[in-house]
C-alpha positions as CSV (number, residue, x, y, z in Angstrom):
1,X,0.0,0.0,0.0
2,X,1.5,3.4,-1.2
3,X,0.7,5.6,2.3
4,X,2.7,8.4,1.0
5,X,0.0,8.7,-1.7
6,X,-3.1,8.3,0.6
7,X,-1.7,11.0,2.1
8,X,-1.1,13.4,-0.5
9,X,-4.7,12.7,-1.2
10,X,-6.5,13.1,2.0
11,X,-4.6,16.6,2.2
12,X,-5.7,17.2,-1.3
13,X,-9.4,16.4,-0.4
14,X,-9.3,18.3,3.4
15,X,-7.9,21.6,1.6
16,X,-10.8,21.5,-0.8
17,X,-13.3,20.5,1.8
18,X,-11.9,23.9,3.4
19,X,-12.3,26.4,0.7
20,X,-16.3,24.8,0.3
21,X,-16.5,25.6,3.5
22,X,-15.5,28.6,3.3
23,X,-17.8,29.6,0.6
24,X,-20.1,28.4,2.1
25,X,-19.9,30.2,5.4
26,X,-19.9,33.4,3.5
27,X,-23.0,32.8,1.5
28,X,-24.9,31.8,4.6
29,X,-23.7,34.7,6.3
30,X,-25.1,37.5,3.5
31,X,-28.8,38.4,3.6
32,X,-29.7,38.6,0.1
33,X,-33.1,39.4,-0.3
34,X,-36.2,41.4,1.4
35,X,-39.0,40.1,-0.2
36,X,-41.1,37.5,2.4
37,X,-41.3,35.1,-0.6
38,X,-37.9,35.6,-1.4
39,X,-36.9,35.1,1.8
40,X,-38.6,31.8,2.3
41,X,-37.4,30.4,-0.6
42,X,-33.2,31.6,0.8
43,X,-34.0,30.1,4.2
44,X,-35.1,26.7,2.3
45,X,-32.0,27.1,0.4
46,X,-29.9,27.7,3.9
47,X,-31.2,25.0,5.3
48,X,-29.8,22.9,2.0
49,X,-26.8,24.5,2.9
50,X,-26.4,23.7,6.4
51,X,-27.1,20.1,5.5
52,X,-23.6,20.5,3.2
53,X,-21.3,21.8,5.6
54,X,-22.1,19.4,8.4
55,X,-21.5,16.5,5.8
56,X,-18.3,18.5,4.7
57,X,-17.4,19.0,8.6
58,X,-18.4,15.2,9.1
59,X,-15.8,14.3,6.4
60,X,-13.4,16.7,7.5
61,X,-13.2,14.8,10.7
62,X,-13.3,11.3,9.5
63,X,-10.1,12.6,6.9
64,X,-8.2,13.8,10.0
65,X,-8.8,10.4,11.9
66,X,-7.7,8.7,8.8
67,X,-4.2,11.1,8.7
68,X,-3.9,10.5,12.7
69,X,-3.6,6.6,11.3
70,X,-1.3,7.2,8.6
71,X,1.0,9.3,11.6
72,X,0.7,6.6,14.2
73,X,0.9,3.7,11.5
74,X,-1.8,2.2,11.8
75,X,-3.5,3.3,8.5
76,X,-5.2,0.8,6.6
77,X,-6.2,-1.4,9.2
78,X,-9.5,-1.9,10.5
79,X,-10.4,-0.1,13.5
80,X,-13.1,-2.8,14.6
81,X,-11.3,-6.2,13.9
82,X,-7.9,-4.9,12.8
83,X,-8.0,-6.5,9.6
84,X,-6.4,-4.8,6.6
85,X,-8.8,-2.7,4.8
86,X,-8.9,-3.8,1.1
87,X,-6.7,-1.4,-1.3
88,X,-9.8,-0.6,-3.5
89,X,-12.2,0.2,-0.8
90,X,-9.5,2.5,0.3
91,X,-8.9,3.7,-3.2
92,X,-12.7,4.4,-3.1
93,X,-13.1,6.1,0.4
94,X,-9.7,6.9,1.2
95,X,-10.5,7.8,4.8
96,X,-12.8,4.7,5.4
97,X,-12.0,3.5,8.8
98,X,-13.0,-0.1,8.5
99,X,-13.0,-3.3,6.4
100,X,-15.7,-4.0,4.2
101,X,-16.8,-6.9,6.0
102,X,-17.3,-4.8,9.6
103,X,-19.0,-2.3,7.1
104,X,-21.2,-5.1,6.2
105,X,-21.9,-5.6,10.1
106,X,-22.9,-2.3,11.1
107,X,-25.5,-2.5,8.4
């Protein structure tokens, strides 16, 4: 397993997580429009919003875990069993935290 390259990927993917975040922050925080109907059509949109940062933030946290286990060496292994997690699920969720089969468990 090339870790060096997981890495440069999780960084890759937490600085554009970032600048999303960013954005987004900034258009939440501007008012944009007066109009009552207006209005409740940007606070339906907000609430859209909302729902993408905390799935950014929610990511942002599970990349961080998964670069905490590249620094302690335990990347790549299961957190439940401590199996190794398969290169292509890794390849596919690079910050997945367990094996497909204890993914298949929780279901």
């Amino acid at each position: 397993m090339h870790k060096e390259k997981f890495q440069v990927i999780l960084r890759g993917r937490l600085e554009d997580l970032n600048r999303r975040l960013r954005l987004l922050d900034a258009d939440l925080g501007r008012r944009k429009d007066s109009d009552d109907e207006d209005r409740a059509v940007e606070l339906e949109n907000n609430e859209v919003l909302e729902g993408f940062g905390r799935a950014g933030e929610q990511e942002m946290r599970a990349i961080n875990a998964a670069l905490e286990r590249l620094q302690n060496g335990t990347f790549g292994l299961c957190v439940k069993c401590g199996e190794p997690i398969s290169e292509a699920r890794l390849v596919a969720v690079p910050f997945a935290a367990t094996c497909q089969s204890c993914l298949r468990d929780e279901a």
